[in-house]
Residue, then its C-alpha position, 0 to 999 in steps of 0.5 A: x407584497x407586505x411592508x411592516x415597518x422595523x419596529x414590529x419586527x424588534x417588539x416581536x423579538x422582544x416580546x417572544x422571550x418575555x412570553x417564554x419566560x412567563x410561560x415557563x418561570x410561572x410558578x418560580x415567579x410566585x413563589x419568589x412573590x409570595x416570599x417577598x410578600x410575606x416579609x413585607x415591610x420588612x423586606x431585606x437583601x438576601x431574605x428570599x435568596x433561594x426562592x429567587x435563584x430558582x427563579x433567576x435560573x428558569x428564566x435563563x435556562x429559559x433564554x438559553x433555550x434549555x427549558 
């Protein structure tokens, strides 16, 4: 019989969403980068909403299982 200790239980669970996530959200993920990285350094709120709603929203249908 095997014993793992608790603790890789919880880093598997965490690390599961995280994967899911980076799997699913690549491209959102760069193109909000790309984004913030053009206006770089002047970088204010808002300037690439759109870019990043669309990342907020992969990663939480993502979460909710709906990708």
């Amino acid at each position: 019989m095997l014993n793992f200790p608790a603790v890789d239980m919880k880093e598997k669970k965490t690390i599961s969403p995280l994967r899911r996530i980076l799997v699913n959200c690549t491209a959102q993920a760069n193109e909000y980068g790309a984004c913030v990285a053009a206006k770089v350094p002047e970088v204010e709120r808002d300037m690439c909403l759109k870019e990043f709603l669309a990342l907020k929203t992969c990663m939480q249908n993502t979460l909710r299982g709906k990708v």
